[in-house]
C-alpha positions in Angstrom: -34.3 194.9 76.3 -31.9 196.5 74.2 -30.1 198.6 76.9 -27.0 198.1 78.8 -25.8 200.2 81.4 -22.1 200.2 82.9 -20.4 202.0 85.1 -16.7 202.7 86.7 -16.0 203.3 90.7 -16.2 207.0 90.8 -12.4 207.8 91.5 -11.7 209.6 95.0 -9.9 212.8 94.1 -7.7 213.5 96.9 -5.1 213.6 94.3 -3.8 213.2 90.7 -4.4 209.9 88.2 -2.5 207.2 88.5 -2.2 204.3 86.1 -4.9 202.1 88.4 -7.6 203.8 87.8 -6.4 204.1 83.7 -6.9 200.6 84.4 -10.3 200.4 84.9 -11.6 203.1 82.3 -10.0 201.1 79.6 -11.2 197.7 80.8 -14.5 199.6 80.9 -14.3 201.3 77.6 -14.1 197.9 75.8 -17.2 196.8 77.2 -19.0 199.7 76.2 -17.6 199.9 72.6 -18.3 195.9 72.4 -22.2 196.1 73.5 -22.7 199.5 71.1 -21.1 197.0 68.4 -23.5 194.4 69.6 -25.8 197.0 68.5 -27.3 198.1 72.4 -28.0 201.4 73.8 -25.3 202.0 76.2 -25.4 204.0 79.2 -21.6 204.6 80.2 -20.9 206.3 83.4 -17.7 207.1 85.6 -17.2 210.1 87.5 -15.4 211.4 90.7 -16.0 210.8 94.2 -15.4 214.7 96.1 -16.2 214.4 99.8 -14.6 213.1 102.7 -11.9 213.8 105.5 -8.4 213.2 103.5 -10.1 215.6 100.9 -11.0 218.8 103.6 -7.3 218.3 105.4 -5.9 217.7 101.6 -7.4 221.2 100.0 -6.6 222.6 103.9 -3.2 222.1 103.1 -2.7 223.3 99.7 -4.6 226.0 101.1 -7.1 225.7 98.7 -11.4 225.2 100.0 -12.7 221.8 99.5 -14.6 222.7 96.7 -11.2 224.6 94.5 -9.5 221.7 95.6 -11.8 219.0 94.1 -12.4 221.0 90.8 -9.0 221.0 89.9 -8.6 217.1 90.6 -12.0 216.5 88.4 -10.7 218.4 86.0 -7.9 216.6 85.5 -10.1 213.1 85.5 -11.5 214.8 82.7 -8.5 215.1 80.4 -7.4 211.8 81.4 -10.8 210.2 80.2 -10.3 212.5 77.0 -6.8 211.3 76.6 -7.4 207.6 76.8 -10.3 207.7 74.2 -12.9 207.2 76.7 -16.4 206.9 75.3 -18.5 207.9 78.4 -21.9 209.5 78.2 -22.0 210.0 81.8 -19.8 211.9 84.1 -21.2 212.3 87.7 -19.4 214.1 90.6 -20.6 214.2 93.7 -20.5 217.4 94.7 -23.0 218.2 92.3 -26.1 220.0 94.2 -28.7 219.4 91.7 -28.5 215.8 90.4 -26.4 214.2 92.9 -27.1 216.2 96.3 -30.8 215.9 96.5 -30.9 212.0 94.7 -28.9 211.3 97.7 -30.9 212.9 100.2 -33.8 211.1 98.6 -31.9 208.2 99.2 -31.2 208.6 102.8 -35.4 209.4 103.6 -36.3 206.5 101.8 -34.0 203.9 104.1 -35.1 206.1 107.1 -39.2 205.2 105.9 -38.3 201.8 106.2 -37.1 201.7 109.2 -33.6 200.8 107.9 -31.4 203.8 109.4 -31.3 204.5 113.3 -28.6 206.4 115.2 -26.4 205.1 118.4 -23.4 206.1 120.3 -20.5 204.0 118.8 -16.8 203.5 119.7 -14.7 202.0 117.1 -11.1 202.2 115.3 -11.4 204.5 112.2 -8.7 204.1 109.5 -8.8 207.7 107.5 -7.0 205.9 104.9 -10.0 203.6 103.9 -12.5 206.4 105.6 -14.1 203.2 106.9 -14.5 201.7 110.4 -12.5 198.9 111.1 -13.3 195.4 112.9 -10.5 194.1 115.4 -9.9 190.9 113.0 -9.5 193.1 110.3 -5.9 194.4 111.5 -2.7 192.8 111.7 -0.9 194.4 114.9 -3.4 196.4 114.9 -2.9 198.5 112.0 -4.7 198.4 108.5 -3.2 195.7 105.8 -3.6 198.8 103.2 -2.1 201.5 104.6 -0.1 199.8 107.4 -1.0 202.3 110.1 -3.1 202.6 113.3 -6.8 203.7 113.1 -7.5 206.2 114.9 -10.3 205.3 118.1 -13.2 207.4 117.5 -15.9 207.2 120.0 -19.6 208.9 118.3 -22.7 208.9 118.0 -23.9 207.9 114.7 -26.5 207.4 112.6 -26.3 202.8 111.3 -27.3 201.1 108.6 -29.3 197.8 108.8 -27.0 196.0 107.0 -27.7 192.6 109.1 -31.2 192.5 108.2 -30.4 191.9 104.6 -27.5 190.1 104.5 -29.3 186.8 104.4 -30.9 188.2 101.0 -27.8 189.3 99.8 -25.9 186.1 100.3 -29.0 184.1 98.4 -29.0 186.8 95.2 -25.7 185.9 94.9 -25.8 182.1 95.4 -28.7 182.4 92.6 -27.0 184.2 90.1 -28.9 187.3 90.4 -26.1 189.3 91.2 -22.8 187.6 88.9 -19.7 188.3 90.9 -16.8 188.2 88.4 -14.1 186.2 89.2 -15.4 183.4 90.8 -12.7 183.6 93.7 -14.6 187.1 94.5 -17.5 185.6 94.5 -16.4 182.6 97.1 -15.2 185.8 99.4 -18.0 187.4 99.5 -19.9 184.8 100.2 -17.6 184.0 103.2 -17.9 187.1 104.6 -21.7 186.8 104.6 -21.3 183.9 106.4 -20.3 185.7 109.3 -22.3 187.8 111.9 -23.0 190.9 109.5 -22.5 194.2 111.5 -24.6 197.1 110.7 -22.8 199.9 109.2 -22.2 203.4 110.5 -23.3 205.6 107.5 -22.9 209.4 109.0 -20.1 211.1 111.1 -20.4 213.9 113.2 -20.1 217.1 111.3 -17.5 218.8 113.2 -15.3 215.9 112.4 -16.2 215.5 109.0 -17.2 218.7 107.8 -17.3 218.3 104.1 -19.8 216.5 102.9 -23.5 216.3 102.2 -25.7 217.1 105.4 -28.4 214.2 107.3 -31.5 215.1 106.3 -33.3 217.0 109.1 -30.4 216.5 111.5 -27.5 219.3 110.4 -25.2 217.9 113.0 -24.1 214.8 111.0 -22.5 214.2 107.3 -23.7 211.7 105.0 -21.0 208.8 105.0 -19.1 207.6 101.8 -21.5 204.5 101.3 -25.1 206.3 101.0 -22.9 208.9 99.2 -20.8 208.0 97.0 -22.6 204.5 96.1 -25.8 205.9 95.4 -23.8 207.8 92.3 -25.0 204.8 90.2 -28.8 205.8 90.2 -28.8 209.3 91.2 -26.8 209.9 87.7 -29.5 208.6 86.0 -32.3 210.8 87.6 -33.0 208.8 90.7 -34.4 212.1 92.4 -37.2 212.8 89.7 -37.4 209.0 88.8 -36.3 210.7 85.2 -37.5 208.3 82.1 -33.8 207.8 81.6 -33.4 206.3 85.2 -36.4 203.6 85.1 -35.3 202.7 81.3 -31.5 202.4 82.2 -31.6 200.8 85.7 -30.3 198.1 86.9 -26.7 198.3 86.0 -25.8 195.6 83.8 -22.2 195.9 85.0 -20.1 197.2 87.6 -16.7 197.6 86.8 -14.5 198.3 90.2 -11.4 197.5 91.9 -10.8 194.4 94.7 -10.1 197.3 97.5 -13.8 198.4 97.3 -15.6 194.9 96.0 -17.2 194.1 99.1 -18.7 197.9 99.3 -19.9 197.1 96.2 -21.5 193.4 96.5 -22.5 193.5 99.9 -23.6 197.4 101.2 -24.6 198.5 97.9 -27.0 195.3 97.5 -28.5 195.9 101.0 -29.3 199.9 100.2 -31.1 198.7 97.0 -32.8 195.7 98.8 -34.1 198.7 101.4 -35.2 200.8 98.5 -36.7 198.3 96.6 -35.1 198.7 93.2 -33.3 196.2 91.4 -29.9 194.3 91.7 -27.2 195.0 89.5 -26.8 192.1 86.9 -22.5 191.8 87.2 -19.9 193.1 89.6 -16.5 193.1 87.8 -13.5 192.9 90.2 -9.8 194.1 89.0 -6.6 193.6 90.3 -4.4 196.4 91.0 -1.2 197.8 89.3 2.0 197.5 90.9 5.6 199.2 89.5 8.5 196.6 88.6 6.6 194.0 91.3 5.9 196.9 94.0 3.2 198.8 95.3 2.8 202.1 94.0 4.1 205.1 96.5 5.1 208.6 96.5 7.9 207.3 98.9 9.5 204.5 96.4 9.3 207.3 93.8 7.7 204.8 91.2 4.2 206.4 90.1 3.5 205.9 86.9 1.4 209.0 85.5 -0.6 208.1 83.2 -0.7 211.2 81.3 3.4 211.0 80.3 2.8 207.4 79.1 0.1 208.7 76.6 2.0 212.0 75.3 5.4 209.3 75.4 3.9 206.5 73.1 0.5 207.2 72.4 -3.2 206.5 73.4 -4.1 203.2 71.3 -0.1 201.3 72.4 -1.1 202.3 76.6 -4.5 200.8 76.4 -2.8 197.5 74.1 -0.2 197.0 77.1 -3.1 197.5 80.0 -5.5 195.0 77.9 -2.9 192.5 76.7 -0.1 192.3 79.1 -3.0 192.7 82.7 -5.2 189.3 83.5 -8.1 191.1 83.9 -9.1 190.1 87.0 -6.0 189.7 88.4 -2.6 192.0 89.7 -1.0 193.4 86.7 2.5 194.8 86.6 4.0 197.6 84.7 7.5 198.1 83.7 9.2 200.2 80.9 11.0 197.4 79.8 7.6 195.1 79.1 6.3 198.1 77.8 8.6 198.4 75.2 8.6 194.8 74.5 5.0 194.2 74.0 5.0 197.1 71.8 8.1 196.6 69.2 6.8 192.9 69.2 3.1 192.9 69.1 2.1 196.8 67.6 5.3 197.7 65.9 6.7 194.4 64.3 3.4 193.0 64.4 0.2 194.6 63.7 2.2 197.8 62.4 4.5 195.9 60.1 1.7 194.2 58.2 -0.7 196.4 57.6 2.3 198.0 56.1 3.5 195.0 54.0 -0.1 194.6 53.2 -1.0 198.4 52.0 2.3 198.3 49.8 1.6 195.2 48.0 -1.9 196.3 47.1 -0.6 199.8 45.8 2.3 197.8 43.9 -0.5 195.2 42.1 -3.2 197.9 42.1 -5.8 195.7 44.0 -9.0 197.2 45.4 -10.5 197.2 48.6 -11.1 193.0 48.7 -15.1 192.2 50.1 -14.6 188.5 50.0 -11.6 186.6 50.2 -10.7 184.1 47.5 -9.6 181.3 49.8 -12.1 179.5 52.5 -9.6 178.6 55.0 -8.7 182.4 55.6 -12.5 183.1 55.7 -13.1 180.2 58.6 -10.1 181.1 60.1 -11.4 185.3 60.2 -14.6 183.6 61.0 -13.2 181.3 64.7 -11.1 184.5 65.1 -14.1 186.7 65.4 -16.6 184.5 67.3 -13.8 183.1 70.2 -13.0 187.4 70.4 -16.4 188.0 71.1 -17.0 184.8 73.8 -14.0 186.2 75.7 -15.1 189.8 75.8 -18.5 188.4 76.8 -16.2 187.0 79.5 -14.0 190.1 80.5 -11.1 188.1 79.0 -9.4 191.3 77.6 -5.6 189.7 76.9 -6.9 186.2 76.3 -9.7 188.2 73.1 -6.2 190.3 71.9 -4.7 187.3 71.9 -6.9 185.8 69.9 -6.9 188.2 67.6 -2.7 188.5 67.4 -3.0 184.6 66.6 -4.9 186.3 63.1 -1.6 188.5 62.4 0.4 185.4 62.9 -1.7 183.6 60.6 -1.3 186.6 58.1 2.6 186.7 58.5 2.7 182.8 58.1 0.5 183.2 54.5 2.8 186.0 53.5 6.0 184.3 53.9 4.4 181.0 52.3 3.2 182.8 49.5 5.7 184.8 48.6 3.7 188.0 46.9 6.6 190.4 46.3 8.1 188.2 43.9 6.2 187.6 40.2 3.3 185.2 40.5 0.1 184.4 38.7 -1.9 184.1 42.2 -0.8 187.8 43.3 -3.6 189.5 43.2 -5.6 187.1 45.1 -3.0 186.7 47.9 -3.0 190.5 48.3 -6.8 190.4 48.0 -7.0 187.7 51.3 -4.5 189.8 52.9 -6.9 193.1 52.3 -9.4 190.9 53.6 -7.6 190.2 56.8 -6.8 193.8 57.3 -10.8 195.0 57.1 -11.3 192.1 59.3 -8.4 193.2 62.0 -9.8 196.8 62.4 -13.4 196.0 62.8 -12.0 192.9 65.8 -10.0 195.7 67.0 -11.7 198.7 67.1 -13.5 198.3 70.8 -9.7 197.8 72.2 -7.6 200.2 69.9 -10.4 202.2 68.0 -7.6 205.4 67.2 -5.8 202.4 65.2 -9.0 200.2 63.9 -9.8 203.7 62.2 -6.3 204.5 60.9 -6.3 200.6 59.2 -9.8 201.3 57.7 -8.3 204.8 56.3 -5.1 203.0 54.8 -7.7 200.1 53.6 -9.8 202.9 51.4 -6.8 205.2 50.4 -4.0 202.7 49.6 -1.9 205.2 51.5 0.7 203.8 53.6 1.8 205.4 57.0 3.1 203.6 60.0 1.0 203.1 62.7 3.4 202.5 65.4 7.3 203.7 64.9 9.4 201.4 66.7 10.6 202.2 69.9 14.5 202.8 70.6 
């Protein structure tokens, strides 16, 4: 099948974008832009995730409803998407009555048929943080390892989950390969944790104590949890609750792209609500790390958010997704500072990239040379040729830095065979230098254009009009 379907974590909006979640609609983006270059119909989706406690005591305080409250964040999602070049089809949020609100209902009956949802009294530590119920061995002096406070004991009686009855079928779709956890060190965790006694999950609250959200089925007393919520985002957008043609040509996902906090949401409870309603697995669960400041953690307190939005406006869409692509291993922490960001861009956009496409433009407008189909020499056309297919094996990979890299080796190449050859100064072979160097150029912006499209499309412009502009001023 020609299809391929991917999707972000839907962002929780209890407040403003940060550069993590930039993060992961980049690293997303390039898959997308790869597999519709591959020549597949892509589905894209990401979205925003609008219920939940810190959201109705977050909108209480600005004094704002819940619903004001998470328009305005979405919003802003929006113009962040836009901003970065996103090239999303699909935006879901999950306060959305129609699609969203009766997919997930549908959801929750289907579980219930099967016998797969039943309600007890429960007493257990809450952390409002995660908005997840928290095991004993799963805090360190008894407080949560991400937010380094105390849960709060809640004592309730809930509607559960049978997690435990598919846990065994979990753990074997992922030894098998049907589900592909990427990195291989998630993988090995998962797998660990399944090893354990698998609890069931608690998948309502009471509604007096979690009052915004979307209502149990036949039992107004209790709000839908964040896992049959906000996890079923990746089917109901597709038309889950009308079983849509879009949904049953689209489905399974072919990739899940979402950060380590929420991986084993995502490759353990989200596998054991699709074995209960007998659809299929998703194909690939890609894990990130997450983005710390100068070597810390992000916080309002140290003062050292990065917003996204002033980074773009500052240097520009195309030079913020290079320095998230090149400088983050994708499946690993990443750090950002202004210093590395200047670096990586005076050295690998401005005096790189920039710089020869600049030489390159002028020396074709100077010797009047055309737009150059084939090169004239066969060592730039094998070495064009190794550049393109070990690109597209690491992308096939999630690989982002090691595929720009990669591809910076090709401007290296490029500045080596200008310096050797020497084209500014009078020579028989001119023409056919700058004709391998034009070649190089069309090359470069088709390699880069899932990564950098704003820029793959401003080389292909130069390329046609001879005009020369620079694409990246350096940086002060």
């Amino acid at each position: 099948m020609n299809k391929f379907y991917i999707t972000t974590s839907i962002v929780y909006v209890n407040g403003p974008p940060h550069i993590g979640f930039a993060l992961e609609l980049i690293q997303a983006d390039v898959i997308a832009r790869f597999n519709r270059y591959l020549g597949k119909d892509v589905q894209f989706l990401t979205g925003t995730d609008e219920h939940g406690l810190k959201i109705y005591r977050k909108a209480k305080e600005k004094g704002k409803t819940p619903q004001e409250f998470v328009n305005e964040m979405s919003f802003q999602y929006r113009v962040l998407i836009e901003k970065l070049n996103i090239s999303n089809n699909l935006f879901i949020r999950t306060t959305d009555k129609d699609i969203h609100l009766e997919g997930v209902q549908k959801v929750w009956r289907k579980l219930q048929e099967n016998g797969d949802i039943y309600k007890k009294k429960y007493k257990g530590c809450y952390c409002s943080g995660c908005e997840e119920f928290k095991r004993e061995k799963e805090l360190v002096d008894g407080k949560c390892l991400d937010h380094d406070k105390k849960p709060e004991l809640i004592e309730e009686e809930n509607y559960f989950f049978r997690l435990s009855k598919y846990s065994g079928k979990i753990k074997e779709a992922i030894e098998k390969g049907k589900i592909e956890i990427i990195p291989e060190s998630r993988k090995n965790e998962t797998l660990r944790f399944l090893e354990e006694e698998v609890e069931d999950i608690s998948v309502s609250r009471l509604r007096k104590n979690l009052p915004w959200g979307i209502s149990v089925p036949g039992d107004e007393d209790q709000t839908i949890y964040v896992w049959v919520d906000a996890l079923s985002n990746y089917i109901t957008s597709l038309g889950y609750k009308d079983e849509r043609e879009e949904f049953q040509k689209y489905w399974p996902a072919d990739v899940h792209c979402v950060g380590k906090d929420i991986s084993r949401f995502h490759c353990v409870i989200w596998p054991g609500i699709l074995f209960s309603l007998g659809l299929e697995l998703p194909k690939k669960i890609f894990i990130h790390g997450f983005m710390t400041v100068e070597g810390k953690k992000m916080s309002k307190s140290l003062g050292n958010v990065v917003d996204p939005f002033e980074l773009v406006e500052k240097y520009g869409t195309d030079a913020v997704r290079y320095y998230f692509l090149r400088e983050v291993p994708a499946t690993r922490d990443g750090d950002f500072s202004k210093e590395k960001f200047k670096e990586r861009y005076n050295a690998d956009l401005a005096d790189g990239l920039g710089n020869l496409v600049s030489r390159t433009i002028a020396l074709a407008g100077k010797y009047k040379v055309g737009e150059s189909g084939e090169p004239t020499d066969k060592d730039i056309e094998k070495k064009v040729g190794e550049t393109k297919r070990e690109k597209e094996n690491l992308l096939e990979e999630f690989k982002f830095n090691e595929a720009l890299g990669s591809v910076w080796e090709l401007i290296h190449f490029a500045d080596r065979y200008v310096e050797e050859k020497k084209p500014w100064e009078k020579r028989e072979e001119n023409e056919s230098v700058v004709k391998n160097l034009l070649y190089i150029l069309a090359s470069l912006s088709e390699m880069l254009s899932p990564f950098l499209p704003e820029t793959a499309e401003k080389i292909k412009n130069q390329l046609q009009n001879k005009e020369k502009s620079p694409l990246f001023p350096k940086l002060k």
